[in-house]
C-alpha positions as CSV (number, residue, x, y, z in Angstrom):
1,X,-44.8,29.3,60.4
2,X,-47.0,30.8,57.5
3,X,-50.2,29.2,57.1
4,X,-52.4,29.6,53.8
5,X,-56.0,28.7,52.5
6,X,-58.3,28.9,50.2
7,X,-61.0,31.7,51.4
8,X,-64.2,30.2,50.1
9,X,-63.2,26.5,51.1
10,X,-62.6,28.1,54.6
11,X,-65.9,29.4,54.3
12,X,-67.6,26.7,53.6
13,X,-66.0,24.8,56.2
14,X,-67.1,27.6,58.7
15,X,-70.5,26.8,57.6
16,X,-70.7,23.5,57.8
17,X,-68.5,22.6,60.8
18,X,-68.2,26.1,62.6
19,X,-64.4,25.9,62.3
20,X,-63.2,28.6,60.0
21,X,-59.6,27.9,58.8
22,X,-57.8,30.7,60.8
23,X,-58.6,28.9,63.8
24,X,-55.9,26.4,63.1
25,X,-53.7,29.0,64.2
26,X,-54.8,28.7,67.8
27,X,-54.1,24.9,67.9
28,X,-51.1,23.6,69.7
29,X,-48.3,22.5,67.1
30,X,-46.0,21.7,69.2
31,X,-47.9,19.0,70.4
32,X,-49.3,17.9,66.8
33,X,-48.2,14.5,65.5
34,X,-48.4,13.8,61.9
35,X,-50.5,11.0,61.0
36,X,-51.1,10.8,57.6
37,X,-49.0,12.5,54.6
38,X,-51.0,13.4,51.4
39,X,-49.3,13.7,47.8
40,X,-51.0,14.9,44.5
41,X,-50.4,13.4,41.1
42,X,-50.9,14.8,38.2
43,X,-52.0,12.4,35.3
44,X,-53.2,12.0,31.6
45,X,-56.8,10.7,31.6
46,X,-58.6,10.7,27.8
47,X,-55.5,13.7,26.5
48,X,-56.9,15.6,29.5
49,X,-54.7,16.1,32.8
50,X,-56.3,15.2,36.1
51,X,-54.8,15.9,39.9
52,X,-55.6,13.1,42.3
53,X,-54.6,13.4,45.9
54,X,-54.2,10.4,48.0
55,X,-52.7,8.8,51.0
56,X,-49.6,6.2,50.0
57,X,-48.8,3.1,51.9
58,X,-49.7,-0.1,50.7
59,X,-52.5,1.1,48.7
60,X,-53.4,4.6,46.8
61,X,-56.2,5.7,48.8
62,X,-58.3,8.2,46.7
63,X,-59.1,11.0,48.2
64,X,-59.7,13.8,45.9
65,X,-60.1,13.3,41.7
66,X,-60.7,16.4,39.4
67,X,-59.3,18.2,36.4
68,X,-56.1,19.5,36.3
69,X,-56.0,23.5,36.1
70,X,-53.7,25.4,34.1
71,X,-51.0,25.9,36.8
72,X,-50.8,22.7,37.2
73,X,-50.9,21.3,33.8
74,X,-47.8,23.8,33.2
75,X,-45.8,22.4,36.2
76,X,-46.5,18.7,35.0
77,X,-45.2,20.1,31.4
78,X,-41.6,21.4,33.3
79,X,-41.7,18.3,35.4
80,X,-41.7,16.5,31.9
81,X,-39.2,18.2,30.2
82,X,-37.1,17.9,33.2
83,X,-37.3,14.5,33.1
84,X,-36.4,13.8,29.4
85,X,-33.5,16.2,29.4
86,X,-30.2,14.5,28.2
């Protein structure tokens, strides 16, 4: 299994919680268990595209809310066209 991060978020985690990403490596995934899947939407908000992330059950729980970058404003574009192709 690959596993991939952001450098400076790793960082910043190291620094305030002394657990650099790489050290997820070490843990025992054979033994993990799942308990909460996350999705990202991407959204119009004021003609400007926003990604949200949340937790889906019952309720949307927010748990990340910022502006959409240009990656992602192209795949919501594709996803779009996608959709409205005959």
């Amino acid at each position: 299994m690959e596993f991939v991060w952001d450098p400076d978020k790793s960082a910043k985690n190291a620094k305030e919680r002394g657990l650099p990403f790489d050290r997820t490596i070490e843990l025992d995934w054979s033994a993990a268990q799942i308990i909460e899947t996350r999705y990202a939407a991407v959204a119009p908000l004021h003609g400007r595209l926003h990604v949200v992330y949340m937790i889906r059950g019952d309720k949307r729980r927010i748990i990340s809310f910022r502006k959409a970058n240009e990656i992602e404003e192209q795949a919501y574009e594709k996803a779009n066209a996608a959709r409205d192709a005959p």
